[in-house]
N, C-alpha and C positions, 0 to 999 in steps of 0.2 A: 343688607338688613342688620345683621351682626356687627358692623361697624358703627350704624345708628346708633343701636343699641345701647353698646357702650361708652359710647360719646353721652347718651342722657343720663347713665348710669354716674359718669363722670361728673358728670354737670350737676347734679343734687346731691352729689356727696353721701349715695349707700354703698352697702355693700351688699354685692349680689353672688351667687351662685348659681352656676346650671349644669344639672347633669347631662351629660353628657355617653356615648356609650364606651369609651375610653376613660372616663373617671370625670372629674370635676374642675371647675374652673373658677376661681375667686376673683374679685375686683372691687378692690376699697382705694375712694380717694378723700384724704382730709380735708380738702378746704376744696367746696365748689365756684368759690370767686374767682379762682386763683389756679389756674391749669398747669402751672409750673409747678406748684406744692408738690409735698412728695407722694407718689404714688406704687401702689401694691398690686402685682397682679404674681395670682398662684395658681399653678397647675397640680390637682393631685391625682396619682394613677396608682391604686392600688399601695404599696408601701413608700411608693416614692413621692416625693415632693418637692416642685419647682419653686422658685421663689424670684421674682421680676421686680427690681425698684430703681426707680431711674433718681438723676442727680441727687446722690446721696452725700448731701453739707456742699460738698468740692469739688461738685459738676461731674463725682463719678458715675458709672452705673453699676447697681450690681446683680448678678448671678449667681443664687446656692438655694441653700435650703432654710428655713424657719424653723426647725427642730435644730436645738443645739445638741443632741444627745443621739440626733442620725447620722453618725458619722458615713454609713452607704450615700447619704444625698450629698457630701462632702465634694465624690466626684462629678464634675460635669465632661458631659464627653458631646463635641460636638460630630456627627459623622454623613458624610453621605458616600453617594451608588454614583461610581462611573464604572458602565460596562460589569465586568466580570471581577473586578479592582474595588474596594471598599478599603477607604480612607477615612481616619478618626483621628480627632485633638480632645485629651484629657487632662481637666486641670482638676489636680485631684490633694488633699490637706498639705502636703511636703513635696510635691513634683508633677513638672506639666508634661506631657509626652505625647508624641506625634507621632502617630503608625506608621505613614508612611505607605504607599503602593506596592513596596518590595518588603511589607512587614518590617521594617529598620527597626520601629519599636526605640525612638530615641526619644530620650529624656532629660529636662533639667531640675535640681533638685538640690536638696540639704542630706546631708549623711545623719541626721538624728543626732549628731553630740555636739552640733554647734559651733565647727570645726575646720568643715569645708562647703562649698558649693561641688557639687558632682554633673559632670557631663557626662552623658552615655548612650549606653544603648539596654532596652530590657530582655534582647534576643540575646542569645547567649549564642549563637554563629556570627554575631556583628563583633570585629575585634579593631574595628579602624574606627577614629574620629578625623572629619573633612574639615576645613574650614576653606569656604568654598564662593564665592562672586557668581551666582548666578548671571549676573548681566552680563561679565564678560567671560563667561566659561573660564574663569580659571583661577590656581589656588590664590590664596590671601595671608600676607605677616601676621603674624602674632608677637605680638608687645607683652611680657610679661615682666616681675621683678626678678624672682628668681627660678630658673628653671630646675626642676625636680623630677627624674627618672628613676625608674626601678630596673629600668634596660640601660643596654647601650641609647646615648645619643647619637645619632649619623645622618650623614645627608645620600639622599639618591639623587642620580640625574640617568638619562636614558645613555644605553649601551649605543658607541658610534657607530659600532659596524652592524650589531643583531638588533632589530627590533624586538625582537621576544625578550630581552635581555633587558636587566636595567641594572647599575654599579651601588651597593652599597659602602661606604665607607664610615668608619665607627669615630668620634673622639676620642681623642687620649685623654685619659682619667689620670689624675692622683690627687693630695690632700693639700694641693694648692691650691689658689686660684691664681694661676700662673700668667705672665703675657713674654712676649721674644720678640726679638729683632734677628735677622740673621741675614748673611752677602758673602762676601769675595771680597778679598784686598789686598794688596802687594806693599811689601816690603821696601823700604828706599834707605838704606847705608844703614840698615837694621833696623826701621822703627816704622812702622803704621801710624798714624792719625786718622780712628774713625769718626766720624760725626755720627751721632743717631737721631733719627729723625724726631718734630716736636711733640707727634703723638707719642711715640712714647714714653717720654718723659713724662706728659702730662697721663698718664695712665697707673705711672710704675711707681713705686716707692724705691728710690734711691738706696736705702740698705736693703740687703741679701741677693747681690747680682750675683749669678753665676755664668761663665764663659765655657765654650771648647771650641777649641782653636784643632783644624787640620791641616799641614802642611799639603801642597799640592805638586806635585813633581821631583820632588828630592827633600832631603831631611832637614829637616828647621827644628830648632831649639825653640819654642815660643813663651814665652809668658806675660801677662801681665802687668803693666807697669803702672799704669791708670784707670781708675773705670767713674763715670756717674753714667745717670739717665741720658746725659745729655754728649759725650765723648769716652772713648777710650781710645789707650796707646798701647798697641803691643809691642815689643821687639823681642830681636832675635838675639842670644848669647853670645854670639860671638860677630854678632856683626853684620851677617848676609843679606844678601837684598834675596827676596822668592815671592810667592804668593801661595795666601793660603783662605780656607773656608775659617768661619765664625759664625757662632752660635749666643747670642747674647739675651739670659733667662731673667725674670724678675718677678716680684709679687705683688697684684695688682691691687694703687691705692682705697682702704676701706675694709680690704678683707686680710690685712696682715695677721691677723687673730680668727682665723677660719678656723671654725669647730667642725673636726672629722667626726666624732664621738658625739651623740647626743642623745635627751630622752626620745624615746617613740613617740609619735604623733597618731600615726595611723593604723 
């Protein structure tokens, strides 16, 4: 009967109201020719106010409030009941947020200065963010420009022998943004010939190579003799054939002019 109702409502184009014992309900359509036109439906309960308009210009729909100046109707919270577990999504002026079953309380948003996008959590015992493949249970890359920590960066992988266990390991920091090559190579009537591989060439800037050379087994004079991205030649001082480790450092093209020093952001 209520769906009649407002089908004929619709169709002559008033506007009606009915009370209701939870508050009121509005329903204005402009054009009764024309059922696509755009249409208004409002719910009010007491201070708050629903606001229902379907394809809005761009085939959008929208949900908020008709009071530009209620900023409480600003939030919309969708929620329901499973069980003993009460799940809600609120999209609210500057951030959407998702409770969650386990309260996670996670949210996406703006930081208010126009600066950043913020991902999080609004529980303040959530200290992790997942990114996470529901279909196939398992984690997901992230593709970023540049990556920015306040901590160490490190990777974990599971302890071989303890499963209680699991190995963190840190990066090594400094005010490069450094890349290397490094192996093993022996000596023939005093001289090395190493080839380096194409990636790194194609990575490295050819000036400010730096080398360390370790003899392995007995004492070698070593130096130098050549270097690009693409070869180096060591020898030995006086001659000797041996082998030794190598360490071959460089600074990766783009960032020769990394700024250690900078204004604050955040």
């Amino acid at each position: 009967m209520l769906r009649s109702l407002i089908k004929r409502l619709l169709l002559i184009g008033l506007v009606a109201e009915l009370s209701l014992a939870v508050g009121q309900v509005g329903l204005l359509a402009h054009d009764a020719t024309n059922l696509d036109h755009t249409a208004w439906f409002t719910v009010r309960n007491g201070s708050g106010l629903l606001w229902l308009q379907p394809d809005l210009g761009a085939g959008q729909n929208v949900i908020g409030s008709t009071n530009a100046a209620d900023t409480a109707s600003y939030n919309l919270r969708f929620q329901g009941f499973g069980g003993s577990n009460m799940t809600h999504a609120v999209f609210a002026a500057n951030f959407l947020q998702a409770t969650g079953v386990a309260n996670e309380q996670a949210y996406i948003g703006g930081d208010g200065f126009g600066s950043n996008v913020q991902l999080g959590s609004l529980n303040p015992a959530i200290t992790n963010v997942g990114i996470w493949n529901q279909a196939t249970n398992s984690r997901m890359n992230l593709f970023v420009k540049d990556l920015v920590a306040e901590g160490v960066k490190r990777f974990v992988q599971a302890h071989p022998t303890d499963p209680t266990k699991e190995i963190n390991y840190a990066a090594l920091e400094g005010g490069e943004a450094d890349t290397y090559f490094r192996g093993t190579a022996r000596l023939v009537n005093g001289e090395a010939v190493i080839a380096l591989p194409e990636h790194f060439g194609l990575v490295t800037n050819d000036q400010g190579l730096t080398f360390q050379l370790t003899p392995l087994g007995e004492w070698l004079q070593l130096y130098v003799m050549q270097k690009s991205t693409k070869q180096i030649i060591i020898r030995e001082s006086s001659g000797k054939s041996g082998q030794f480790d190598y360490w071959v450092q460089g600074v990766r093209k783009g960032y020769e002019n990394y700024q250690v020093i900078r204004e604050r952001t955040r």
